[in-house]
N, C-alpha and C positions, 0 to 999 in steps of 0.2 A: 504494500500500500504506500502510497506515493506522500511523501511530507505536504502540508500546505502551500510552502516557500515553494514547491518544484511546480506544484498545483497552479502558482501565481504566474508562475514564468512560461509556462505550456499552455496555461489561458490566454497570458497578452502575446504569446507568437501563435493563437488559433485568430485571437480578434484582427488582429491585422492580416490575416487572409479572407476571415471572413469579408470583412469592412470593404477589402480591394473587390470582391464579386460584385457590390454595388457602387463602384466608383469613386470610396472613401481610399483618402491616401494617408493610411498610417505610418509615420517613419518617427514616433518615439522623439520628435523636436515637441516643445510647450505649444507651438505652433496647430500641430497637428490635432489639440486637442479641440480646436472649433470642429473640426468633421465628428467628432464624437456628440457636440452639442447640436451641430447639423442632422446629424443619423437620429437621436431625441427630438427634434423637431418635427420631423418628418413622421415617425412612427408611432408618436404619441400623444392623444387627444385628453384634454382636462384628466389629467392625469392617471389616464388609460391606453390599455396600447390599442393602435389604431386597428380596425378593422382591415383584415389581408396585409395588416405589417409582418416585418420582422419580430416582435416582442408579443406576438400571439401564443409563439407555443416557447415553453423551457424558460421563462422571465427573466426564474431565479437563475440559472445559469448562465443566461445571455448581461445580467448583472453582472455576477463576479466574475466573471469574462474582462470588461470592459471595466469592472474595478481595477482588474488584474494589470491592464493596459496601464490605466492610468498611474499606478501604483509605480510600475516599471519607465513609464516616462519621468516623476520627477525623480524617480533614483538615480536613471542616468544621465537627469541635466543637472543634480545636486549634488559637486562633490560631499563626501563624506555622509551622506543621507543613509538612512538604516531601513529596511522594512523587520517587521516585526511580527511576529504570526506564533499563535498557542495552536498544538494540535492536539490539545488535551481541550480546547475550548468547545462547544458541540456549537456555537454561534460564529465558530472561526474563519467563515467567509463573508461573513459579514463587519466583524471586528478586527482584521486585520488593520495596522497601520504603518506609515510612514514618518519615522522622525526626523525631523530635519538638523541640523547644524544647532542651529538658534535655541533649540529645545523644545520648539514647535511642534504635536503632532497632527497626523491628519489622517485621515478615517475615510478614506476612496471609496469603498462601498455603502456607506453611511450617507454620500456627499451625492453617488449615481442615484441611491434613491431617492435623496431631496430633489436631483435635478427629474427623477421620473415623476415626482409626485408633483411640482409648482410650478415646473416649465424654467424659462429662461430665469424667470429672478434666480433660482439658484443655478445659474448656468455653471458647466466643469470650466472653460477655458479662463473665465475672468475669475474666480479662485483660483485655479493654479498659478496664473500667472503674479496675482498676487503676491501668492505663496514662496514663490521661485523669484521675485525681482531683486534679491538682493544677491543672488548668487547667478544668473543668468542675464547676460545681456541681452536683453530682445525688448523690442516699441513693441507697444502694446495695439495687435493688429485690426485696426477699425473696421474690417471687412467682420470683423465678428457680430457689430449690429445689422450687419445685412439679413440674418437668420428670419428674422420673425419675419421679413419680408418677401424673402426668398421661398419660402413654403408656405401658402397661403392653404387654410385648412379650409375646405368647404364641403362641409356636410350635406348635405340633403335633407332638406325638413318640409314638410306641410305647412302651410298658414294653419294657425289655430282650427280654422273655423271646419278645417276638411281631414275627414278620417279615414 
């Protein structure tokens, strides 16, 4: 049976193949993480997953997936950054975390579900980037508010009045 930490690292190299079959280009820069907020926008309605999305079937997996991702991007843009993982924990993919330098921690799967449950106010790319600005040089990429517009969600409804 496979440790957590190996669990983490064989999930963020499945998400980044998956993500390439719909045209998400994961390469593990802070950068990369708007296609992760892109891919949540697109698949996810008032904080459900969309009808014939991606996040219909396996959730929780498709979660600690893309936790695992992200977990693995700030470790490799944050020298001396730790992840941290109990596998005595039975909640341990979900509690997993990452400590940073500063003494900062932070809880990637914790973070995916805020951004599955509220939408963009808790969007991944502008926390991490937060997170990461004091050890990573990178502007803070303004194509990121492009998202909410870029994906216009249009349901199908009836007028009230017709059933």
């Amino acid at each position: 049976m496979a440790s957590l930490l190996e669990d983490i690292k064989k999930q963020s190299e499945w998400t980044v193949k998956a993500f390439e079959v719909d045209g998400y280009k994961l390469d593990y820069s802070i950068h990369s993480l708007i296609e992760i907020d892109r891919f949540f926008q697109k698949n996810v309605v008032n904080g459900k997953p969309k009808k014939g999305g991606r996040l219909i079937k396996d959730l929780g997996g498709i979660i600690f997936s893309i936790s695992s991702y992200i977990a693995e991007t700030i470790i490799q843009n944050v020298p001396k950054s730790e992840l941290i993982t109990n596998d005595d924990d039975p909640d341990g993919e979900i509690n997993f975390t990452v400590k940073l330098p500063n003494g900062v921690y932070f809880f990637p799967a914790q973070r995916v579900m805020k951004r599955f449950k509220n939408g963009l106010e808790d969007a991944i790319y502008p926390y991490a980037y937060e997170l990461t600005k004091p050890y990573v040089l990178n502007i803070f990429d303004q194509t990121f508010w492009e998202i909410g517009k870029e994906i216009e969600v249009k349901e199908k409804s009836k007028p009230w009045w017709r059933f």
